[in-house]
C-alpha positions in Angstrom: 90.5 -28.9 -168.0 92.6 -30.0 -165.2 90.2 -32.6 -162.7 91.2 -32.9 -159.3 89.5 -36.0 -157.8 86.9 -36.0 -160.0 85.9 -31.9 -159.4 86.6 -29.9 -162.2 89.7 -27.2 -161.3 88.6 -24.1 -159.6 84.9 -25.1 -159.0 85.1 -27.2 -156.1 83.6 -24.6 -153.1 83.8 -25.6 -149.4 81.3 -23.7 -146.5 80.8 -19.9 -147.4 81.7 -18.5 -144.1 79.2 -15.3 -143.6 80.2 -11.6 -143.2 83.8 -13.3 -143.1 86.7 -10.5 -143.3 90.5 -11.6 -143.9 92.7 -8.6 -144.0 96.6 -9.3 -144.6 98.7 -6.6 -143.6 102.6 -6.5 -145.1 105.1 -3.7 -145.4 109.1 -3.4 -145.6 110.8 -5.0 -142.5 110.3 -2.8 -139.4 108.1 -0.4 -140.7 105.3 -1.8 -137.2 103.6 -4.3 -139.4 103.3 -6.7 -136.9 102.3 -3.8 -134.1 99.4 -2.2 -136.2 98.0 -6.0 -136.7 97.9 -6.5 -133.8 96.3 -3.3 -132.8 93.4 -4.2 -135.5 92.8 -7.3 -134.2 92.7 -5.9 -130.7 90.3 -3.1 -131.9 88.0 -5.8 -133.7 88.0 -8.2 -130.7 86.6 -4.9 -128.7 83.9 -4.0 -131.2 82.7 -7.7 -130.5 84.0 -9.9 -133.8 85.8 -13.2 -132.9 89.2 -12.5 -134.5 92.0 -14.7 -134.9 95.2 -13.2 -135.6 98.0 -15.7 -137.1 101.7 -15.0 -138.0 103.4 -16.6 -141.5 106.3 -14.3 -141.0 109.0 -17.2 -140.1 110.5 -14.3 -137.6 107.7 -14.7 -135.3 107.3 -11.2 -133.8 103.2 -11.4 -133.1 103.8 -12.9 -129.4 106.2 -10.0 -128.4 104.0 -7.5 -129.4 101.1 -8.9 -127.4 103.5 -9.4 -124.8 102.1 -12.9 -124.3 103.7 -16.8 -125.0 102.0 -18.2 -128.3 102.1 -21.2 -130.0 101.1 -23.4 -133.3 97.9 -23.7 -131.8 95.3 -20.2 -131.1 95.2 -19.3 -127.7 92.3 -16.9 -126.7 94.5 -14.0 -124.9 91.6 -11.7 -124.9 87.9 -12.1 -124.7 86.8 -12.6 -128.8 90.4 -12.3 -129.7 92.8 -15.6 -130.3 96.6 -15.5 -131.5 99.1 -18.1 -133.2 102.0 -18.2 -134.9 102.2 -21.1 -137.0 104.7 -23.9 -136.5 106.5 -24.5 -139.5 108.0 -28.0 -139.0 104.3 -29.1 -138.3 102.5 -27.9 -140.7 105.1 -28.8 -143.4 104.8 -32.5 -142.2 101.1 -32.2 -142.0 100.5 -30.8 -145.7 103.5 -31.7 -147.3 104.5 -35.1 -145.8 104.0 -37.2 -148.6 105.5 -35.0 -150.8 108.6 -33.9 -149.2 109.8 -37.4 -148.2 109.9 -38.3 -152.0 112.0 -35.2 -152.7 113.8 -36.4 -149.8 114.3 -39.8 -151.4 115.1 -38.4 -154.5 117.6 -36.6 -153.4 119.1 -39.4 -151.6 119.2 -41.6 -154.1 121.1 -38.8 -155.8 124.3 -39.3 -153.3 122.9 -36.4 -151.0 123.7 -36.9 -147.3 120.3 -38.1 -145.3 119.9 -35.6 -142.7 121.2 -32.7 -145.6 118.7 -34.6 -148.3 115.8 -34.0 -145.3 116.9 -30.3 -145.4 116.8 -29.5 -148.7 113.5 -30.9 -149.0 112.4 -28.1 -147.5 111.3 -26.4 -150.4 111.5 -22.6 -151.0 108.1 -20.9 -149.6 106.9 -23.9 -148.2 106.7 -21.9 -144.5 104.3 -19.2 -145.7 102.3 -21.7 -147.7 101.9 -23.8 -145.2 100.9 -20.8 -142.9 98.1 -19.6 -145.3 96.4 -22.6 -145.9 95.4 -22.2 -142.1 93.3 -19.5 -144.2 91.3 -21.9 -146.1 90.6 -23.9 -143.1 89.3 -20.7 -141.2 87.5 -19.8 -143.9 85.6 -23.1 -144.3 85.1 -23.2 -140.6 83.2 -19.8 -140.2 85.2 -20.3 -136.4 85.9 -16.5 -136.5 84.0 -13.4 -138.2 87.5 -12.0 -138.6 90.9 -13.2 -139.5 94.0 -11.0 -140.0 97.4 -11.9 -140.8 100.6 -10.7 -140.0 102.6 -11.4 -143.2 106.4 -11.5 -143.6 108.0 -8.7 -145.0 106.9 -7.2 -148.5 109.4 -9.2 -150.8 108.5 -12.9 -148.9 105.2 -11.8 -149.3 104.6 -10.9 -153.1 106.3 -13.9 -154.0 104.0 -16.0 -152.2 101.0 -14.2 -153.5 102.0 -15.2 -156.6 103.0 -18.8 -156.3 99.4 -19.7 -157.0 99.9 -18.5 -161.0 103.2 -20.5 -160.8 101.3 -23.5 -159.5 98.5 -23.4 -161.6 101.0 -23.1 -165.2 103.1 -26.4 -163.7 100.2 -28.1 -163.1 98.4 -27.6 -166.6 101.2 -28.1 -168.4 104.1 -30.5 -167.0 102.1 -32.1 -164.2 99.8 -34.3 -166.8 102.9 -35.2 -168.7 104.9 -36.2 -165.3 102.0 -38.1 -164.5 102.1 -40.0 -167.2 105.8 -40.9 -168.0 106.4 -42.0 -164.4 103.3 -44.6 -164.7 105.0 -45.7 -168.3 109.0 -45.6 -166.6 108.1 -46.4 -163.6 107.6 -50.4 -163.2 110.9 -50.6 -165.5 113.4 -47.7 -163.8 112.3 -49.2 -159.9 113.6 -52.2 -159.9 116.2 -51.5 -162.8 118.0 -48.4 -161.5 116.0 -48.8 -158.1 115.1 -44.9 -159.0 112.2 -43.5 -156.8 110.0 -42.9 -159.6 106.8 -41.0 -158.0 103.9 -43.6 -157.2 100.4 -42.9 -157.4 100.1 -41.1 -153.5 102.7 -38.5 -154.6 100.7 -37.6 -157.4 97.7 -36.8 -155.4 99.2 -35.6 -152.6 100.8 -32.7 -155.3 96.7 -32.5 -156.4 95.5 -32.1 -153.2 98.2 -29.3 -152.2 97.3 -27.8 -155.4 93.6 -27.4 -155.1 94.3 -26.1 -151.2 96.6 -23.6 -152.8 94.4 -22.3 -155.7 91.2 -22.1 -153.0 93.2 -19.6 -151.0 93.9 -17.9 -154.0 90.5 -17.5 -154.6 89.5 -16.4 -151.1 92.3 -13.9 -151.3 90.8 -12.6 -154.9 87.8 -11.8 -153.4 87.7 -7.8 -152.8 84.5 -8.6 -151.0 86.4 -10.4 -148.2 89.6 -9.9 -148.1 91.6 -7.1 -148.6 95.8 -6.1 -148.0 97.1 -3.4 -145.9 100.2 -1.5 -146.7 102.2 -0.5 -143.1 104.7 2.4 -144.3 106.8 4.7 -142.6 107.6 8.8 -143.7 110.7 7.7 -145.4 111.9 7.7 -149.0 112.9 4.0 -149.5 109.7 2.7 -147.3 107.4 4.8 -149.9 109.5 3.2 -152.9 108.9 0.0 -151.9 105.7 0.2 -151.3 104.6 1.9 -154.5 106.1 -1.4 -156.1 104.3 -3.3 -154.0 101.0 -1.8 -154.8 101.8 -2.3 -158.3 102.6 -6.0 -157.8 99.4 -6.2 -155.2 97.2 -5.2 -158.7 99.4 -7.3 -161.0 98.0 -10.3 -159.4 94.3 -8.7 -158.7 94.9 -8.1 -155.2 92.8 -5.2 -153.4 94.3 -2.7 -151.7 91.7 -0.8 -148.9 93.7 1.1 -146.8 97.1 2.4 -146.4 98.4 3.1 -142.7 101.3 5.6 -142.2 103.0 4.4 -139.4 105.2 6.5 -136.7 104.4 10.2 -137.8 105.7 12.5 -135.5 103.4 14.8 -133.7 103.2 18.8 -135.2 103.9 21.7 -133.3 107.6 19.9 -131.9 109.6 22.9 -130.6 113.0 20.9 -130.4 115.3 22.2 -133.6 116.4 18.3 -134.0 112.0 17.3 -134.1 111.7 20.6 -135.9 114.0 19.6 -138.6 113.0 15.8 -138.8 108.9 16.9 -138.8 109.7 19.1 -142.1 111.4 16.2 -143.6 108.1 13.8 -142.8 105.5 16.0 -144.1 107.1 16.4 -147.3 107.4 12.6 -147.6 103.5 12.6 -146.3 102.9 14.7 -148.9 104.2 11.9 -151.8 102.6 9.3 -149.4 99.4 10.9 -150.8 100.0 11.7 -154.2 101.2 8.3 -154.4 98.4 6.4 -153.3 95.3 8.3 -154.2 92.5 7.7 -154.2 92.9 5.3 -151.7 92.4 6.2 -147.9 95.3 7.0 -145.9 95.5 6.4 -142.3 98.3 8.8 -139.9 99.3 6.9 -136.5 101.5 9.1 -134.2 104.7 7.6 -132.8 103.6 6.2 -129.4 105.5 7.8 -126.3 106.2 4.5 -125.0 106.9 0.9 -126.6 103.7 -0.2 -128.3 103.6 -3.9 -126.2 100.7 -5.4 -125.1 97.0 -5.1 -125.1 96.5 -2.0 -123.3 99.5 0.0 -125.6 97.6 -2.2 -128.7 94.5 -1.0 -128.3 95.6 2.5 -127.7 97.3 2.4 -130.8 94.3 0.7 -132.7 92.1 3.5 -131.1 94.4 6.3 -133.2 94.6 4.4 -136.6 90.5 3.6 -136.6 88.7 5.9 -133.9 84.9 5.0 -134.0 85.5 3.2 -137.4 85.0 -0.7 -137.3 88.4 -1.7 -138.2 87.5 -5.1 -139.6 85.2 -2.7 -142.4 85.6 -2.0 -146.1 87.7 1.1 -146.7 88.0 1.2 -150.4 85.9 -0.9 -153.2 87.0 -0.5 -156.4 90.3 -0.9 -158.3 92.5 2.0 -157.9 95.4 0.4 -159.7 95.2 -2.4 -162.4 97.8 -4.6 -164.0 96.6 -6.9 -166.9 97.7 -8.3 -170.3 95.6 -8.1 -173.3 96.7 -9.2 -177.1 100.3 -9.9 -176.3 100.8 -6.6 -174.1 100.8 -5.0 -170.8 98.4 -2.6 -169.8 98.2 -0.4 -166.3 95.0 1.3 -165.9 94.9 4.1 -163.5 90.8 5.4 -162.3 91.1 9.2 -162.7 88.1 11.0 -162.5 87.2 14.7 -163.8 90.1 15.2 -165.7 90.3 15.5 -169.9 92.9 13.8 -172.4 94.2 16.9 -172.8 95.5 17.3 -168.9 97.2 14.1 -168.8 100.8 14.0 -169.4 103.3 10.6 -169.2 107.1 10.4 -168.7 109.1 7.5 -168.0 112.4 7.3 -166.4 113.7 3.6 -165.7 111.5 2.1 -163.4 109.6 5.5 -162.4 106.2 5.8 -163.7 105.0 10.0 -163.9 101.5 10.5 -164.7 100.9 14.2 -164.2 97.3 15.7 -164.4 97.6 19.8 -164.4 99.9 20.8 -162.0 99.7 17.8 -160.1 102.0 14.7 -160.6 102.2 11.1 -159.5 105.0 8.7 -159.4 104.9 5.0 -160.4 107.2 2.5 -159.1 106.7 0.2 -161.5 107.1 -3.8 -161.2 110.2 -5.8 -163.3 107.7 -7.1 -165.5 106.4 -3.5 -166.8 109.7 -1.6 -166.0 112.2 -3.1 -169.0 109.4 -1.7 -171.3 108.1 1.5 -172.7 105.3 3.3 -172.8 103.6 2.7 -176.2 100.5 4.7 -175.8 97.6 5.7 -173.6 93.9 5.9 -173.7 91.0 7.6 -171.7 87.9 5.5 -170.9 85.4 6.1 -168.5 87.4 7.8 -166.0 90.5 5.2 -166.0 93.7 6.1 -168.0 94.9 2.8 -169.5 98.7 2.8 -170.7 100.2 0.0 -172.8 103.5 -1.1 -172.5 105.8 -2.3 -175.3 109.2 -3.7 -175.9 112.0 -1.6 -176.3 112.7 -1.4 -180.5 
């Protein structure tokens, strides 16, 4: 068992913050992620929850839509409602300081150029990381009863949702070993080779980064706080990709509670042109449903005017949530799960009321179709799960588990 200044790994709890709800909202780029944020937090700041709403997309977007100058600090822009978008550059230097100078060193040492070795440094996901770990501190804090994030797009997203697994492997397995070769190399290859051999500071900043890291994981594990919204549009590749996501969200034990369909054009449009492009949308609601049941699915019209600031945010929070505290629980349960058990992959699926008999599989590529009767869903399915085959299904207690094998 890994010990991280003398608490044993993963059992070290800070404050439990009370009634606390983090939502994280991501979706493909452009979709109005950032917009229907927004309009939550607006919504929850109105039914009287101190929110703080933070951006760890690096394309800060979050002060445009609230039409309002924000910075690495929150700023109250709204009574019970504060904003910021996190400063990179900062919060790199304040949680990975120690660590990147040494890779900055290192890479010096190697012949790299100073001001390139500084950049390079800079290491991949360190922006979001250092974003989310504003998370833990919120968390600890009980500041606000609500915190919402307005994540980068999908793909930045997953991948930082599951650098805590990467983490956690490194540090079980190389980190100990590291550890101990650089205090046995050390005293010889510094002044020898004058090499900069990682000292004793580096080592635990890297623990203290990592037990940061794995405590958000935690938090964001927790179905009973914190949950992810998809933000999706009526269109074919918007659906896709977030079908995969969905997937990727249960791979790594992520609850989904709500999906928002974003930008639906009104019914009843008279124009040919509206006509034509409303017939294209329902049919594409249509999937948006059989895709995600059973969980809830929320329809927000496209806005006749820009949706910028509080007043066009709130409107807009007013369609997605009506009377409904937007801050609430919208789905408990597991939907979707992703797991691995005796060397193979297994996707379990709740469907209720239905027999062994009514179930029917197919698989084509990376498509996933589990049809009950005359009704039929489609699975995007994730790279890990999508170079196998099916190898057999079972019916349990309303959940249809499917196991994946390896191609013969």
């Amino acid at each position: 068992m890994l010990v991280l200044r003398g608490h044993p790994y993963g059992l070290r709890k800070g404050t439990p913050a009370t009634d606390m709800r983090i939502i994280l909202y991501t979706g493909k780029g452009g979709v109005g992620k950032t917009s229907v944020a927004a309009a939550t937090a607006v919504q929850a700041a109105a039914a009287g929850r101190r929110t703080i709403i933070l951006s760890t997309d690096p394309a800060h977007s979050l002060g445009d839509s609230l039409d309002l100058p924000l910075g690495a600090a929150p700023r109250q822009v709204a009574p019970n409602l504060w904003a910021q978008e996190v400063d990179v550059l900062r919060e790199i230097d304040t949680h990975w300081g120690v660590l990147q100078r040494w890779v900055s060193t290192l890479f010096a040492w190697r012949g790299v150029h100073q001001v390139l070795a500084d950049e390079m440094a800079i290491l991949p996901g360190m922006e979001e990381l250092a974003g989310l770990l504003y998370l833990l501190h919120y968390h600890e804090s009980a500041e606000y009863d609500t915190v919402i994030v307005d994540c980068a797009p999908t793909g930045e997203t997953l991948r930082l949702l599951s650098f805590p697994e990467v983490l956690r492997w490194w540090m079980e397995r190389v980190f100990p070993v590291e550890r101990k070769a650089a205090r046995v190399i050390g005293p010889i290859a510094r002044p020898l080779f004058n090499l900069p051999i990682p000292d004793e500071t580096v080592f635990e900043a890297a623990e203290d980064i990592f037990w940061r890291i794995d405590r958000v994981r935690e938090i964001l594990a927790n179905p009973a706080e914190t949950s992810v919204r998809l933000v999706l549009n009526p269109e074919k590749m918007v659906i896709k990709e977030a079908q995969r996501s969905h997937t990727y969200l249960s791979l790594y034990g992520y609850a989904t509670d709500l999906i928002i369909l974003n930008r639906c054009l009104p019914t009843g449009v008279s124009d040919p042109y509206f006509a034509a492009w409303r017939a294209t949308q329902e049919r594409y609601e249509q999937l948006v449903h059989e895709a995600f049941a059973p969980l809830p699915i929320r329809r927000v019209p496209l806005m006749d005017q820009e949706v910028v600031g509080t007043e066009m945010l709130r409107r807009m929070g007013a369609a997605i949530f009506g009377a409904d505290d937007p801050a609430g629980l919208f789905f408990t349960g597991s939907p979707q799960q992703v797991y691995k058990e005796n060397g193979a992959y297994h996707l379990s699926l709740q469907l209720p009321f239905v027999g062994r008999e009514d179930v029917r599989l197919s698989q084509s590529g990376n498509e996933l179709t589990v049809q009950v009767g005359s009704h039929k869903r489609n699975i995007v399915l994730p790279n890990t799960l999508a170079g196998l085959q099916v190898g057999g299904a079972r019916y349990e207690g309303e959940r249809l588990t499917i196991r994946f094998i390896a191609e013969a």
